[in-house]
N, CA, C and O atoms as CSV, one atom per row, in Angstrom:
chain,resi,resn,atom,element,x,y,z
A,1,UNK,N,N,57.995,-28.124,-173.119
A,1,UNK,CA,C,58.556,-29.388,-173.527
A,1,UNK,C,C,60.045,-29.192,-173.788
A,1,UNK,O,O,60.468,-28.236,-174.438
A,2,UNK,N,N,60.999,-30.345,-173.137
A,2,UNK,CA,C,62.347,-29.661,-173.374
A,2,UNK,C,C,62.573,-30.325,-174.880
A,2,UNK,O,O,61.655,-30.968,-175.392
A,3,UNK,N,N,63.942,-30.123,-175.619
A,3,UNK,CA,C,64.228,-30.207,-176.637
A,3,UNK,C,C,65.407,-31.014,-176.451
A,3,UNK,O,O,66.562,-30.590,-176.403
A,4,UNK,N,N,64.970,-32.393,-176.334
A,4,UNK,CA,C,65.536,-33.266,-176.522
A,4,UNK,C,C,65.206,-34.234,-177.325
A,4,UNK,O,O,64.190,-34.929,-177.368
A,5,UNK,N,N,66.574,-34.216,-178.240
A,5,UNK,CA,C,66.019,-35.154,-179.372
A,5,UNK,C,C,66.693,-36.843,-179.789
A,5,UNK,O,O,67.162,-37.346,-180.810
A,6,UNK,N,N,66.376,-37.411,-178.105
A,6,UNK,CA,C,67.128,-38.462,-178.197
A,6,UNK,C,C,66.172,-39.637,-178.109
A,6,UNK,O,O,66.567,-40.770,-178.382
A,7,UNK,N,N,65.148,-39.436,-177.801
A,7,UNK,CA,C,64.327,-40.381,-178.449
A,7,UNK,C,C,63.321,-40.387,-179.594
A,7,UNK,O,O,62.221,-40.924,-179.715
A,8,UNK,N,N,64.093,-39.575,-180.435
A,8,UNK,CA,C,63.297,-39.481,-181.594
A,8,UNK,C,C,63.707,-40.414,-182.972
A,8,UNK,O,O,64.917,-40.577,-183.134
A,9,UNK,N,N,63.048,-40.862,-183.693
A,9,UNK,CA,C,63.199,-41.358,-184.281
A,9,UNK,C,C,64.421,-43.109,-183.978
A,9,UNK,O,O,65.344,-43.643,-184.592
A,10,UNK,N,N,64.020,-43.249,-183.312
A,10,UNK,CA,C,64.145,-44.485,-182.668
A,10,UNK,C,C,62.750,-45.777,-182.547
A,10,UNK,O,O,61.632,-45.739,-182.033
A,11,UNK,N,N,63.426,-46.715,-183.212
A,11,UNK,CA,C,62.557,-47.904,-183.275
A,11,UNK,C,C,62.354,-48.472,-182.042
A,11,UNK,O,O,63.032,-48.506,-181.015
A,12,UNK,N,N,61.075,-48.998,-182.414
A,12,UNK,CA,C,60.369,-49.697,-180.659
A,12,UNK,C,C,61.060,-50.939,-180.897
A,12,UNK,O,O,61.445,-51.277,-179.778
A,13,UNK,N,N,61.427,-51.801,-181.724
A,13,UNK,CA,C,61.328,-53.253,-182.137
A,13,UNK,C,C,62.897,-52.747,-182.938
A,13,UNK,O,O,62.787,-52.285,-184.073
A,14,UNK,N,N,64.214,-52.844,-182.364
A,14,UNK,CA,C,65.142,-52.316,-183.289
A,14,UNK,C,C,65.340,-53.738,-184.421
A,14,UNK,O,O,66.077,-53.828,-185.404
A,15,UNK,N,N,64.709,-54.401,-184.037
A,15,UNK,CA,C,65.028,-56.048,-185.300
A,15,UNK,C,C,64.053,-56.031,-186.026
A,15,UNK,O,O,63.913,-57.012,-186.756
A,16,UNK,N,N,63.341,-55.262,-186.075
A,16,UNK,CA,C,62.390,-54.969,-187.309
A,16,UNK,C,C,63.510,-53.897,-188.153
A,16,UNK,O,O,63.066,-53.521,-189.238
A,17,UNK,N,N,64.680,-53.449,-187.847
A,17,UNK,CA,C,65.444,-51.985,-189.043
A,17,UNK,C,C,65.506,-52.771,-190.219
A,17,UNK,O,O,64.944,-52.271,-191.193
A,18,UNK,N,N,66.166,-54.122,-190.414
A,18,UNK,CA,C,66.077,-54.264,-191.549
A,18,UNK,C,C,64.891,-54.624,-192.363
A,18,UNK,O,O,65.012,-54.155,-193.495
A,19,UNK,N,N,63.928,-55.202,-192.222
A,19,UNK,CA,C,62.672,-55.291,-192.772
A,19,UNK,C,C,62.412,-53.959,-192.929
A,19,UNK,O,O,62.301,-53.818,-194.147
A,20,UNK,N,N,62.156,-52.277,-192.088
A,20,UNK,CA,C,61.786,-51.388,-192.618
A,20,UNK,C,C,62.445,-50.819,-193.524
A,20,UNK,O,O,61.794,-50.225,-194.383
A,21,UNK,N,N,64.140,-50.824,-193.627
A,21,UNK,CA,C,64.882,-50.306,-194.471
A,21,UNK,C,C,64.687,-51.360,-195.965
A,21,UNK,O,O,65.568,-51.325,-196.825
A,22,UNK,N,N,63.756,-52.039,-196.093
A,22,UNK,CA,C,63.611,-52.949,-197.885
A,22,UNK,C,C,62.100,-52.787,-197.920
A,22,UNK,O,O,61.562,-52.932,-199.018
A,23,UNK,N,N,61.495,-52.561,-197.075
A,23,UNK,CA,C,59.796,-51.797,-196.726
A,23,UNK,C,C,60.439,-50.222,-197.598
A,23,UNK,O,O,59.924,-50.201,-198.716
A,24,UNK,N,N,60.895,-49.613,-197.494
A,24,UNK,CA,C,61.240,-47.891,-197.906
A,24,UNK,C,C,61.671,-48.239,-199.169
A,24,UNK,O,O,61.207,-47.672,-200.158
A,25,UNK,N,N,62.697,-49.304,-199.269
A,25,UNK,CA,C,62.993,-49.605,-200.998
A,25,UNK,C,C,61.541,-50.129,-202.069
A,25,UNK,O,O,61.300,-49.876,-203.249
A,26,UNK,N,N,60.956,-50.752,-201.279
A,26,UNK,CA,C,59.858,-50.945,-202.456
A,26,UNK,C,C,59.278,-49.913,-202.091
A,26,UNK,O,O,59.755,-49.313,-203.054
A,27,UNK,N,N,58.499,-48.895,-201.431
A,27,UNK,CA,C,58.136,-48.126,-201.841
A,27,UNK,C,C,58.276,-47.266,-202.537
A,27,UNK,O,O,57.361,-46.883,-203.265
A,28,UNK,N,N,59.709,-46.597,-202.514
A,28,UNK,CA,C,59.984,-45.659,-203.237
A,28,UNK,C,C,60.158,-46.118,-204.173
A,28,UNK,O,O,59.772,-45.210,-204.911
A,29,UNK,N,N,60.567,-47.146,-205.021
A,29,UNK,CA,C,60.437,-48.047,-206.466
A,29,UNK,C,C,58.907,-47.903,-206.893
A,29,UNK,O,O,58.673,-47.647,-208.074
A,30,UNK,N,N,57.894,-48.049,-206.026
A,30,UNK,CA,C,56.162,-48.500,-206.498
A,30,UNK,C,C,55.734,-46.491,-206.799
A,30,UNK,O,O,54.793,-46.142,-207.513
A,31,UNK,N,N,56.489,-45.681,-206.211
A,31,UNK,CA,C,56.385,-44.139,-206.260
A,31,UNK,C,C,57.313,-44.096,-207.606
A,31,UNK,O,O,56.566,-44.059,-208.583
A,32,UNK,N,N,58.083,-44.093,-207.817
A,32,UNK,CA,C,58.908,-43.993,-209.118
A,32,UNK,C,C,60.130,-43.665,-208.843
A,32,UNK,O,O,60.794,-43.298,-209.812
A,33,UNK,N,N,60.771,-43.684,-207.567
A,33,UNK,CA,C,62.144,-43.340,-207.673
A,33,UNK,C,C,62.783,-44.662,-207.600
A,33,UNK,O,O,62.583,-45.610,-206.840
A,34,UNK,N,N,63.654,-44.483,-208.640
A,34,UNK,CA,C,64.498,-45.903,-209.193
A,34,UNK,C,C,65.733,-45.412,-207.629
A,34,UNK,O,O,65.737,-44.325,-207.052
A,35,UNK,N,N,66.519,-46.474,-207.356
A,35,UNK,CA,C,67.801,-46.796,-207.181
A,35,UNK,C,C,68.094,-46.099,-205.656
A,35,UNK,O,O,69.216,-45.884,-205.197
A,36,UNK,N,N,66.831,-45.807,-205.006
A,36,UNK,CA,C,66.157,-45.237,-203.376
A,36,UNK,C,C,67.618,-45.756,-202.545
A,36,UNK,O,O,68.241,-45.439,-201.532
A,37,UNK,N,N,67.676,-46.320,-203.174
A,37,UNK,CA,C,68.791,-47.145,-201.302
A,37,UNK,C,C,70.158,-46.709,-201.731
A,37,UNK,O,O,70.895,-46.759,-200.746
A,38,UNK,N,N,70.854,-46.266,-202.887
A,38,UNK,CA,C,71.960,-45.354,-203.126
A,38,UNK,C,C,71.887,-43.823,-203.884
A,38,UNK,O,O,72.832,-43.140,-204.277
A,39,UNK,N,N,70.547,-43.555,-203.941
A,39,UNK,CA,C,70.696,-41.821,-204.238
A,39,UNK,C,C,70.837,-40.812,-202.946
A,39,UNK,O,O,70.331,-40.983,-201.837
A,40,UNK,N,N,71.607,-39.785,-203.352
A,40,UNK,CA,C,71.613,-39.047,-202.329
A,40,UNK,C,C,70.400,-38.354,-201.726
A,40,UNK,O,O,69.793,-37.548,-202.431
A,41,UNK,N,N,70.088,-38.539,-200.774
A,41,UNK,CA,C,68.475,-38.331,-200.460
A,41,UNK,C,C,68.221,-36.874,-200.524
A,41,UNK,O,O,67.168,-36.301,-200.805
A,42,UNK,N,N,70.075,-36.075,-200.027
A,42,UNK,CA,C,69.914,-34.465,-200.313
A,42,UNK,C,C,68.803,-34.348,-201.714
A,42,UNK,O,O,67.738,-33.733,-201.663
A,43,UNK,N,N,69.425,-35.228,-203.187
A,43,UNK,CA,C,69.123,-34.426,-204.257
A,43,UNK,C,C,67.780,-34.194,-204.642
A,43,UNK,O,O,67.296,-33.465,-205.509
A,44,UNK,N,N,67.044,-35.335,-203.422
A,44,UNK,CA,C,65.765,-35.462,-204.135
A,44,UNK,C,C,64.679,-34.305,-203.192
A,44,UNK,O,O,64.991,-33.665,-202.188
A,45,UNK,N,N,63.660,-34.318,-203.749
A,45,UNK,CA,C,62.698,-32.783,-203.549
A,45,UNK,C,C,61.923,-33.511,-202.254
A,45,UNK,O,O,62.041,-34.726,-202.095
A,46,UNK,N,N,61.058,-32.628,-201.265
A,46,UNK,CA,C,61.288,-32.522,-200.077
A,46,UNK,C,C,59.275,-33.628,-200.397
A,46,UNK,O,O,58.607,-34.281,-199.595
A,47,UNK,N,N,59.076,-33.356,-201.636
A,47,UNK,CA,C,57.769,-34.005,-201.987
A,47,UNK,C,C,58.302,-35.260,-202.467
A,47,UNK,O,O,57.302,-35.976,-202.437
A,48,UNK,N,N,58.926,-35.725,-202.745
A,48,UNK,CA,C,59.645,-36.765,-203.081
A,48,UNK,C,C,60.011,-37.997,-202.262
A,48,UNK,O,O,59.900,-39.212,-202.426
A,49,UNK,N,N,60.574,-37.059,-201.153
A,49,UNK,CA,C,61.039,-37.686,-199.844
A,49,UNK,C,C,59.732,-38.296,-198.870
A,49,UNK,O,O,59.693,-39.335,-198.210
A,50,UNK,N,N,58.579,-37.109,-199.074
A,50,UNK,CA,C,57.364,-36.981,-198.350
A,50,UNK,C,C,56.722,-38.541,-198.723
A,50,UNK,O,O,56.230,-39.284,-197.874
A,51,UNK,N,N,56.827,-38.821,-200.003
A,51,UNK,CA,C,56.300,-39.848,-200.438
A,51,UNK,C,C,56.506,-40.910,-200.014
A,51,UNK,O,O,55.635,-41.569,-199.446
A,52,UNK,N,N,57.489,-41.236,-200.164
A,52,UNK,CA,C,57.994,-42.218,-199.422
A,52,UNK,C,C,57.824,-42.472,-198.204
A,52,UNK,O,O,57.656,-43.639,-197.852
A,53,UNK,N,N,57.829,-41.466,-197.321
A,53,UNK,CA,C,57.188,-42.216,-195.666
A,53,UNK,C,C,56.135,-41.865,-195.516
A,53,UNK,O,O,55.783,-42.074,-194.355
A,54,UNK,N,N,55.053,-41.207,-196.377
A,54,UNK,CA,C,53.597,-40.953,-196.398
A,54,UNK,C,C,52.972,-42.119,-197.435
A,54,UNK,O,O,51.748,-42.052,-197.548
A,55,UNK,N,N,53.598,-43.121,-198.166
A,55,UNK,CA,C,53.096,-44.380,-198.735
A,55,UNK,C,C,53.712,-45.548,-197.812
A,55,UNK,O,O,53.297,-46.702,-197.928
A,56,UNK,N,N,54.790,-45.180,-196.825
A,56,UNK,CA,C,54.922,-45.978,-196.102
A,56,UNK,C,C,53.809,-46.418,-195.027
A,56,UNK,O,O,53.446,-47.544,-194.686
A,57,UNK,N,N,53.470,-45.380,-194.688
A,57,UNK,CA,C,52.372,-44.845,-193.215
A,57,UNK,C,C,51.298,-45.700,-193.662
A,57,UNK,O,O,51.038,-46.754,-193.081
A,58,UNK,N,N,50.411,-45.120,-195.078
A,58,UNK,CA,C,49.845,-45.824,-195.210
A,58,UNK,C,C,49.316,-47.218,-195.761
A,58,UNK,O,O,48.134,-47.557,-195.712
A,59,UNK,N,N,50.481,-48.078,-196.359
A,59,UNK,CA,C,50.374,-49.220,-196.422
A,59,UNK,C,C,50.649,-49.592,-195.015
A,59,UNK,O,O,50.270,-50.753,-194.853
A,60,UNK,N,N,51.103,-49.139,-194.030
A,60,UNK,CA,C,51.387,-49.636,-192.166
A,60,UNK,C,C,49.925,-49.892,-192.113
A,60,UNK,O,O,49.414,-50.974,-191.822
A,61,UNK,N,N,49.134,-48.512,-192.501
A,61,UNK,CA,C,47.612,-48.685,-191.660
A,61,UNK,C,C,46.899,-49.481,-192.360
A,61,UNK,O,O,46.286,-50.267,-191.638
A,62,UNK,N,N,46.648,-49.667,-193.821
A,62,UNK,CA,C,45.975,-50.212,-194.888
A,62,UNK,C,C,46.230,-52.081,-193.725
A,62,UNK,O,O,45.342,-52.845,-193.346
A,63,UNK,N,N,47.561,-52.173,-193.540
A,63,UNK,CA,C,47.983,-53.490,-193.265
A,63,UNK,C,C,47.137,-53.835,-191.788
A,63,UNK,O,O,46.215,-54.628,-191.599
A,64,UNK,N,N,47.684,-53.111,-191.039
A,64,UNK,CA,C,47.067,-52.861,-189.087
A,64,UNK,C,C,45.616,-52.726,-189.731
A,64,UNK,O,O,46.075,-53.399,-190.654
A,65,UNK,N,N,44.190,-52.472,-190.150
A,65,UNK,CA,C,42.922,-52.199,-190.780
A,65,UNK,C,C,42.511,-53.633,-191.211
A,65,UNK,O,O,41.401,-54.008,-190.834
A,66,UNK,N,N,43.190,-54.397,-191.879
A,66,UNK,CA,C,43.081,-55.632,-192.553
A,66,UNK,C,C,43.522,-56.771,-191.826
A,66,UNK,O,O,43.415,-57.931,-192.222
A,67,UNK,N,N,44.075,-56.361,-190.634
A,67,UNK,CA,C,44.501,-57.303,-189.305
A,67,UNK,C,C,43.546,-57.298,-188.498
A,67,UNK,O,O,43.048,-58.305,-187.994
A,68,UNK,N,N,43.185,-56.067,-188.296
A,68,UNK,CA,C,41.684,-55.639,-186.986
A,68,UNK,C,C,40.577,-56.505,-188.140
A,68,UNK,O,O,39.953,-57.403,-187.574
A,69,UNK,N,N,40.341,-56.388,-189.287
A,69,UNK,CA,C,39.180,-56.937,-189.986
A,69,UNK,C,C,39.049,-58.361,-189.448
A,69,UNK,O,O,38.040,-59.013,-189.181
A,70,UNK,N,N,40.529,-58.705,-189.350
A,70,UNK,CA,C,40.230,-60.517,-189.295
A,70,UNK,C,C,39.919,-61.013,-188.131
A,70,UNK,O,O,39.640,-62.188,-187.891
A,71,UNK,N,N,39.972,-59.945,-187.243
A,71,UNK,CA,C,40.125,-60.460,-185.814
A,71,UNK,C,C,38.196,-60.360,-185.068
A,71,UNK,O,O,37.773,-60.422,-183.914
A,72,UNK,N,N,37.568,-60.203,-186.285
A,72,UNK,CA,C,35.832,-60.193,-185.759
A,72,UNK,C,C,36.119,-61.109,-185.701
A,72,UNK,O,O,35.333,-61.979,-185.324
């Protein structure tokens, strides 16, 4: 696999960035880090960070799960 890293982390839907970038602020607020959208993301711990796009993921699926429910 070559090592190219230009389509990584790139949005399918780029007009969804701002809805995900205030999606990451409440989460990391509902996790406990106050003030997410101006701390330096260096300072915070690598479990910290984890949280935040691993409570993201799964409120995505919790949401996509409860969409498939409605659609019997």
């Amino acid at each position: 696999m070559p090592n190219n890293k230009t389509g990584r982390n790139q949005l399918v839907v780029p007009e969804a960035k701002q809805g995900l970038e205030q999606f990451k602020y409440e989460v990391a607020n509902e996790v406990g880090i106050a003030n997410y959208q101006t701390v330096d993301k260096g300072t915070l711990t690598s479990r910290q960070n984890g949280y935040v796009g691993g409570f993201m993921v799964k409120h995505m699926v919790e949401a996509y799960e409860r969409n498939l429910a409605g659609r019997q």
